[in-house]
C-alpha positions, 0 to 999 in steps of 0.5 A: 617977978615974971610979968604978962604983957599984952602988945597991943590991947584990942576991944576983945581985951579991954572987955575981958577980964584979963589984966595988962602988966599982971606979975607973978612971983612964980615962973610957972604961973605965969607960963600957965597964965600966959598959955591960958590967955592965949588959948581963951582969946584964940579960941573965944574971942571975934578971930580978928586977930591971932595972938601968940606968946613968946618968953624972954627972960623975966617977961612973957609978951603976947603978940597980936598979929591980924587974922589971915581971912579964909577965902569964900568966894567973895570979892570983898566989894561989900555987896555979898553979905 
């Protein structure tokens, strides 16, 4: 069995319907998955945090790193929004 494990499950992820632990009797699949679940919470998800996978055996981790912030000009004193 391969199985998907989600590092750390922000509120983006615990909205959606995606699954923690989730096995597959295929490698394959769940390559594909694990590729596809990246690129959906990077591309659609609030950008607070940046996810990546990495393979190790049976197991593909996703990790959930912060987001570096784009510099806009701002501060960050909170008075600019």
């Amino acid at each position: 069995m391969f199985t998907i494990n989600i590092e750390k499950e922000c509120g983006c992820f615990k909205k959606s319907d995606f699954e923690n632990n989730k096995r597959f009797a295929s490698k394959d699949d769940a390559l594909v998955e694990a590729m596809n679940m990246v690129k959906v919470m990077n591309d659609e998800w609030c950008q607070k945090h940046e996810f990546t996978f990495s393979e190790d055996g049976q197991n593909f981790q996703i990790a959930v790193d912060e987001r570096a912030k784009a510099h806009s000009g701002c501060c960050g004193g909170g008075h600019c929004s």
